[in-house]
C-alpha positions as a printed Julia matrix, in Angstrom:
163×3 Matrix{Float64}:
 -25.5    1.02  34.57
 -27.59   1.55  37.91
 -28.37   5.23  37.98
 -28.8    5.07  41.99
 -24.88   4.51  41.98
 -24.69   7.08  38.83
 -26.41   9.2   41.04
 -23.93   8.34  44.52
 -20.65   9.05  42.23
 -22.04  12.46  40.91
 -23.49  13.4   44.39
 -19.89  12.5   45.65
 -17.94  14.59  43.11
 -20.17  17.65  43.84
 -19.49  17.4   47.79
 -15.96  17.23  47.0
 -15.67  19.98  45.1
 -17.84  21.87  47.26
 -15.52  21.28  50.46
 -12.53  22.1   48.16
 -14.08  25.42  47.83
 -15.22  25.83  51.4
 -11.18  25.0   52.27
 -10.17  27.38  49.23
 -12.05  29.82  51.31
 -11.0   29.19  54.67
  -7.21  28.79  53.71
  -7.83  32.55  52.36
  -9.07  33.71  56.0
  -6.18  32.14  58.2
  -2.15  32.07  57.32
  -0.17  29.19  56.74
  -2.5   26.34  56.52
  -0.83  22.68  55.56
  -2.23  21.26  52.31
  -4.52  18.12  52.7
  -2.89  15.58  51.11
  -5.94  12.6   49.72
  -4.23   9.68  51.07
  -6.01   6.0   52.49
  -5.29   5.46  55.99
  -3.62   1.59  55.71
  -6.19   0.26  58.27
  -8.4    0.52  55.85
  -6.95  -1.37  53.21
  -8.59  -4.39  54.43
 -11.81  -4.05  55.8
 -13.22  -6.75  54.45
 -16.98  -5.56  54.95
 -16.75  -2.87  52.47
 -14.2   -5.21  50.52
 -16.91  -7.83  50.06
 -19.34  -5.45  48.87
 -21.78  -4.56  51.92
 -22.22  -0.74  50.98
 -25.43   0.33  50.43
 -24.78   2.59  46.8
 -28.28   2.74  46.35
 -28.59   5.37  48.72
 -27.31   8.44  47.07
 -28.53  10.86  49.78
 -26.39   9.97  52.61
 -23.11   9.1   50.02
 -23.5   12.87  48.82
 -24.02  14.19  52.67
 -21.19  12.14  53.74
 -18.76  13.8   51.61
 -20.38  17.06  52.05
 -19.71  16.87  56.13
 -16.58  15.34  56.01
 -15.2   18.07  53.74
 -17.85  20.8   56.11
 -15.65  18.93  59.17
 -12.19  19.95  57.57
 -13.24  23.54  56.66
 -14.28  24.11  60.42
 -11.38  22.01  62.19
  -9.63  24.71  59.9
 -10.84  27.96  60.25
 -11.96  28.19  63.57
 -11.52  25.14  65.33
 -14.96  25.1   67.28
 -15.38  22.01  69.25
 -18.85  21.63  69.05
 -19.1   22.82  65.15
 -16.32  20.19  64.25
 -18.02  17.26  66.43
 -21.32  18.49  64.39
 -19.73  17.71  61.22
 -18.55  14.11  63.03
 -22.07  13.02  64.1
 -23.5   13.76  61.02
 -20.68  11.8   58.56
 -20.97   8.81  60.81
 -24.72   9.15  60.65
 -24.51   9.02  56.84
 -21.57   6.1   56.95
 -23.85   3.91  58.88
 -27.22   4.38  56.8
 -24.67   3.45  53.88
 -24.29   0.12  55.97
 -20.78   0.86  57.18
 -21.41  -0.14  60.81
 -18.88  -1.97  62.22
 -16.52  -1.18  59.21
 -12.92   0.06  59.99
 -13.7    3.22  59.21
 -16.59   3.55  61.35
 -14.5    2.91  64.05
 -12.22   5.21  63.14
 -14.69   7.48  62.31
 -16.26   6.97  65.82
 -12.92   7.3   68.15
 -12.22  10.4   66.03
 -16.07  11.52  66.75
 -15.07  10.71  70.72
 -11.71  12.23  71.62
 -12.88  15.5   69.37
 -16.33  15.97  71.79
 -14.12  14.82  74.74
 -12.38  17.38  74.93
 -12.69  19.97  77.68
 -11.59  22.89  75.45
 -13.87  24.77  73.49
 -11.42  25.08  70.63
  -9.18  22.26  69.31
  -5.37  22.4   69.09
  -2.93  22.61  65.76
  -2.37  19.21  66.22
  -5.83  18.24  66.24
  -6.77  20.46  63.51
  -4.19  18.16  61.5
  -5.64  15.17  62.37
  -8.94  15.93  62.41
  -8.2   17.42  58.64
  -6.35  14.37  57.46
  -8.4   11.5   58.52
 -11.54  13.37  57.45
  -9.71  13.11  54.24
  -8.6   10.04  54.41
 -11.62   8.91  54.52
 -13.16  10.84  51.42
 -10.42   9.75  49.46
 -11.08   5.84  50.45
 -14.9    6.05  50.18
 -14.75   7.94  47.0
 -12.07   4.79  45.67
 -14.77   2.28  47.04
 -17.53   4.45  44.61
 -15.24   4.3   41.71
 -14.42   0.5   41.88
 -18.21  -0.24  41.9
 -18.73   1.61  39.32
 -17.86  -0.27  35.98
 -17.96   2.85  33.56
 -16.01   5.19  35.74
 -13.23   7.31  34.01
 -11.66   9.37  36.14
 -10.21  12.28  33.91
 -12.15  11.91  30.42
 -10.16  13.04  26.98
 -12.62  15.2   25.9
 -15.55  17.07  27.32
């Protein structure tokens, strides 16, 4: 097994569970807040870049950041729905998505338009509705990069037996 994508998976796992925290924690601070549901947007189902294997696993750094500020991006859309702090979190996943050698993917592109309308705005703070979205494509996009680390990983189990 190649530890660098050893290394990407566990680095991915801990920035998950990290942001599950951070949203444990903001869902304590304000009322009422939706649950994220992990689902794969269906435009990216065939992106055939990533399909035919042109992610770069090797580097571990930016698949562990990306998660991290993805999941950083839906604990800010959701507590306080700062602009500037969400479009923060943007820049810096897309950052990490192209050094993984994403650019031009589908979900770049998503990942860029989403980066666009959200520093677009005029308003300093983002609406409901694009606290959802900005919430649910974030994790859309966890949930289909995390699949992608999984299938190129040969020994993955996702819930062992035993521990």
């Amino acid at each position: 097994m190649d530890i660098g994508i050893t290394l990407a998976v566990v680095g991915l796992v801990v920035a998950i569970a990290i942001g599950a925290w951070q949203i444990v924690l903001a869902q304590k601070q304000v009322k009422a807040l939706p649950k994220i549901e992990l689902t794969v947007d269906p435009r990216l189902t065939t992106d055939s870049q990533i399909l035919g294997g042109g992610v770069r696993w090797l580097n571990s750094g930016n698949l562990f950041w990306l998660a991290h500020d993805l999941m950083l991006t839906i604990y800010e859309a959701r507590r306080n729905a700062d602009r500037d702090h969400v479009a923060f979190g943007l820049r810096q996943s897309l950052h990490n998505l192209r050094c993984l050698g994403l650019s031009g993917s589908e979900v770049e592109k998503m990942l860029a338009q989403l980066k666009h309308d959200v520093g677009s705005r005029e308003s300093a703070n983002l609406s409901p509705q694009e606290q959802e979205r900005v919430s649910e494509e974030c994790a859309s996009f966890i949930k289909y990069i995390g699949t992608l680390a999984e299938i190129h990983q040969p020994d993955f189990v996702a819930r062992p037996d035993s521990l």
